[in-house]
PyMOL CGO cylinders between C-alpha atoms (Angstrom):
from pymol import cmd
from pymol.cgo import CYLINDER

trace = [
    CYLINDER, -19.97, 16.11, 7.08, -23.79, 16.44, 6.47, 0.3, 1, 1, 1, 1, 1, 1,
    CYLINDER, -23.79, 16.44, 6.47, -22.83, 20.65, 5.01, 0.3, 1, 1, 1, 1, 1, 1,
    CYLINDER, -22.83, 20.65, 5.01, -19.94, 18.84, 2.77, 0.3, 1, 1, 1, 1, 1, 1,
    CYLINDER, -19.94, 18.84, 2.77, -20.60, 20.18, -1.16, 0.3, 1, 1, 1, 1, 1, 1,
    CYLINDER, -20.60, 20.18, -1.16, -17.74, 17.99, -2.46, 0.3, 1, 1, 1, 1, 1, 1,
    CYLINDER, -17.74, 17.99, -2.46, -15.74, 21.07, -3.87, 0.3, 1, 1, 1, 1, 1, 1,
    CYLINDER, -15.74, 21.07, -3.87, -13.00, 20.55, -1.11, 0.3, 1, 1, 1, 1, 1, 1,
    CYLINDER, -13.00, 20.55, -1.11, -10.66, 18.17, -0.74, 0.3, 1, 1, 1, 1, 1, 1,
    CYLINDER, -10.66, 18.17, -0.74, -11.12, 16.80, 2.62, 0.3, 1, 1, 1, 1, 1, 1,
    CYLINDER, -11.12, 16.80, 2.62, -11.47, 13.14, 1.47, 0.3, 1, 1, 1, 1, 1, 1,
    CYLINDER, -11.47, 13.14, 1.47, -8.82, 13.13, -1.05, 0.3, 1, 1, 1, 1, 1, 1,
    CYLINDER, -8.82, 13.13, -1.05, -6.36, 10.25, -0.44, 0.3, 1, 1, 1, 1, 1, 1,
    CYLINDER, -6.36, 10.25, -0.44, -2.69, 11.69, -0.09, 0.3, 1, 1, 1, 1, 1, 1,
    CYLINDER, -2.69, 11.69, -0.09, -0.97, 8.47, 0.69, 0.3, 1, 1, 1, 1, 1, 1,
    CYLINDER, -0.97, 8.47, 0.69, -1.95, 4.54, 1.42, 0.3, 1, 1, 1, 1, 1, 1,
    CYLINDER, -1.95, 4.54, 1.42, 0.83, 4.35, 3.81, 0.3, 1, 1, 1, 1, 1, 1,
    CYLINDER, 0.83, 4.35, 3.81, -0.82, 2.06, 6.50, 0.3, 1, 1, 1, 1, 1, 1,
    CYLINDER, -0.82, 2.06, 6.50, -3.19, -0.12, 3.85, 0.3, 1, 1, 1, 1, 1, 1,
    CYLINDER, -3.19, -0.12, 3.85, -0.71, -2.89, 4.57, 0.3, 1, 1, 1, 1, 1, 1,
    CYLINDER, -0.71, -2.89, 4.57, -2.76, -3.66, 7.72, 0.3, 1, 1, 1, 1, 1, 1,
    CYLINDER, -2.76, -3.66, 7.72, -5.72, -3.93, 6.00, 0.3, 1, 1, 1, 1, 1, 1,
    CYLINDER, -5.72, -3.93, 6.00, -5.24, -7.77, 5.17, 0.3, 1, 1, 1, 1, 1, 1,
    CYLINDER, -5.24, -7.77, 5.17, -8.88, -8.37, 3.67, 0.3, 1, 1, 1, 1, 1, 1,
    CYLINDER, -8.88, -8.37, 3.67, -9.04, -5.39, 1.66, 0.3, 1, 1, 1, 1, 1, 1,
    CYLINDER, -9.04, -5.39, 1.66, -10.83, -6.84, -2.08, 0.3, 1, 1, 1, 1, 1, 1,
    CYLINDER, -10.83, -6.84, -2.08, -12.38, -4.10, -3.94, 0.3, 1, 1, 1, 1, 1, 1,
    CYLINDER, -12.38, -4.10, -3.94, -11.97, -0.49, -3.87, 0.3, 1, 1, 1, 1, 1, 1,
    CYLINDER, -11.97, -0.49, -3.87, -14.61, 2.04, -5.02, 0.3, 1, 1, 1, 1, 1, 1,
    CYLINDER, -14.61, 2.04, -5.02, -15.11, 5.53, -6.14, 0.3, 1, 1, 1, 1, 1, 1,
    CYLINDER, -15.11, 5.53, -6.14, -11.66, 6.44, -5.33, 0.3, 1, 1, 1, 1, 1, 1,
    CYLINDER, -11.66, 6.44, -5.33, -9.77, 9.88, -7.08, 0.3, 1, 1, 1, 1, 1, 1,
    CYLINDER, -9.77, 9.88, -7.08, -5.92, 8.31, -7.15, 0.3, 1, 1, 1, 1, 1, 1,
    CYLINDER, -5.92, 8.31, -7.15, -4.78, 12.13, -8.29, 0.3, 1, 1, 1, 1, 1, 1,
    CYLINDER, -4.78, 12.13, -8.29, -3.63, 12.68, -5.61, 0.3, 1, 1, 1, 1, 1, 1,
    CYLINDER, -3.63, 12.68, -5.61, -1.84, 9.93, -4.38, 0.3, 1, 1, 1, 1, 1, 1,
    CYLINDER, -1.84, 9.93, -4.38, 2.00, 9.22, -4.59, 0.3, 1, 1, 1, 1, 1, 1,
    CYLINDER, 2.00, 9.22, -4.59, 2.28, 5.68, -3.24, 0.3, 1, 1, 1, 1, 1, 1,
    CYLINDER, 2.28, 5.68, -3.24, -0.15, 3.81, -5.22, 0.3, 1, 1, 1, 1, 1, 1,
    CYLINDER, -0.15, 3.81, -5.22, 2.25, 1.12, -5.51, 0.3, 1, 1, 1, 1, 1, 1,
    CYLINDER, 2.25, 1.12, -5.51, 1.37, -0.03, -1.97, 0.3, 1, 1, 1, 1, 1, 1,
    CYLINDER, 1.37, -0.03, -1.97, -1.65, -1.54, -2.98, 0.3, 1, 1, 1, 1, 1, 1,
    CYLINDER, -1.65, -1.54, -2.98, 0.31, -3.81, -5.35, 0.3, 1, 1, 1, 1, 1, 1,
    CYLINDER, 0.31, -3.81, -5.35, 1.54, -5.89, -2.08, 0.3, 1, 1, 1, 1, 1, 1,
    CYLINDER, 1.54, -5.89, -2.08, -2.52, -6.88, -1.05, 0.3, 1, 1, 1, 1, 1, 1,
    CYLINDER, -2.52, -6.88, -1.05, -4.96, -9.27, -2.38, 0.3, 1, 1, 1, 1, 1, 1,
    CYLINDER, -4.96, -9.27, -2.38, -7.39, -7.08, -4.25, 0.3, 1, 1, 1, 1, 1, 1,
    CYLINDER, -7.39, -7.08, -4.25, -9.81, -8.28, -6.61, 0.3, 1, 1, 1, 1, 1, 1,
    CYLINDER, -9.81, -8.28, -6.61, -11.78, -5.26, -8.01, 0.3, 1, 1, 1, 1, 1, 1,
    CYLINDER, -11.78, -5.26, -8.01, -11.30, -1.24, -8.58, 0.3, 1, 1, 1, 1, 1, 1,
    CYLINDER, -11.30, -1.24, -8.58, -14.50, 0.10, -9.82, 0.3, 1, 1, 1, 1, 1, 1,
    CYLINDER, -14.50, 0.10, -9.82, -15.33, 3.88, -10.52, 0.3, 1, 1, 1, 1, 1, 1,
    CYLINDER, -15.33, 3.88, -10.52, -12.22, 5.56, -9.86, 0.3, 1, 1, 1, 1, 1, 1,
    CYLINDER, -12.22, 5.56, -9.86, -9.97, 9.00, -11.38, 0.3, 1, 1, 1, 1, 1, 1,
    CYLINDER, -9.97, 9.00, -11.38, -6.74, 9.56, -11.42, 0.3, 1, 1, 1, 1, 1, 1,
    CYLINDER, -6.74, 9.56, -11.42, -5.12, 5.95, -12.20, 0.3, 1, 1, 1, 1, 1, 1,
    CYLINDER, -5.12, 5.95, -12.20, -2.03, 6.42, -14.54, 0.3, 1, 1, 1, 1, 1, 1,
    CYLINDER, -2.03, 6.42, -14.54, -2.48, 3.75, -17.37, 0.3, 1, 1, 1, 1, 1, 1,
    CYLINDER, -2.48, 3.75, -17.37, 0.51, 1.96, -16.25, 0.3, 1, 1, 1, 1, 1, 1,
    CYLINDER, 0.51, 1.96, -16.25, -0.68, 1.41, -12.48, 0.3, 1, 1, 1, 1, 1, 1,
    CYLINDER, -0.68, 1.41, -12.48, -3.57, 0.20, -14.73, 0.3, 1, 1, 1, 1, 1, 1,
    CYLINDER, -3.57, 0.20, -14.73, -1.40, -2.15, -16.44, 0.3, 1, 1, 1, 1, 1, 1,
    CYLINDER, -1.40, -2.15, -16.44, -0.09, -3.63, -13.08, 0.3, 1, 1, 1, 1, 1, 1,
    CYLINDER, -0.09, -3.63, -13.08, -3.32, -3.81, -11.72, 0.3, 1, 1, 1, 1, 1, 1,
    CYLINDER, -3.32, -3.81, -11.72, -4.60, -5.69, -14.70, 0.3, 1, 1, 1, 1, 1, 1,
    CYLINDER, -4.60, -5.69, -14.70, -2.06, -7.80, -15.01, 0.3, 1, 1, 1, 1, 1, 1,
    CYLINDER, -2.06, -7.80, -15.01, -2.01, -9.17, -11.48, 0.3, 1, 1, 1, 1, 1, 1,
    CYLINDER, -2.01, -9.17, -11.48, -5.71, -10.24, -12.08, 0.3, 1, 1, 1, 1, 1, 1,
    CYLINDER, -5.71, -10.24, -12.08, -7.74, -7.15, -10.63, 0.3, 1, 1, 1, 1, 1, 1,
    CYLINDER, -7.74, -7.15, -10.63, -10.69, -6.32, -12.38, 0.3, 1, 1, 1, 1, 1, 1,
    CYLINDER, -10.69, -6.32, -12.38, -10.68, -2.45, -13.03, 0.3, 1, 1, 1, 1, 1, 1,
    CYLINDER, -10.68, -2.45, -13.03, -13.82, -0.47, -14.23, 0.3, 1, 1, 1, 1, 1, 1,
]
cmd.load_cgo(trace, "trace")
């Protein structure tokens, strides 16, 4: 979207349902979570890394952190 200002929110994730399939999913990056109801999806895969992201609730934090994921 080469006219895209980033005041709209045509990129904003809603849901993950589907990420399942995406079996070599590690890191995830520059992600806004605010809008996103199903975070706990991403629990279920193998990721390794969240860096510059909005909108994580400290506890999906916790979970994250505790399985091992490195979040910045």
């Amino acid at each position: 979207m080469p006219n895209w200002d980033g005041e709209g929110d045509e990129f904003a994730i809603k849901s993950f349902s589907g990420v399942e399939i995406i079996v070599n999913l590690k890191k995830l990056e520059l992600l806004d979570f605010t809008s996103a109801k199903d975070i706990e999806r991403l629990f279920e895969l193998n990721i390794k890394e969240i860096g510059e992201y909005c909108g994580l609730s400290n506890d999906h934090k916790k979970v994250f952190i505790e399985m091992g994921v490195k979040v910045s």
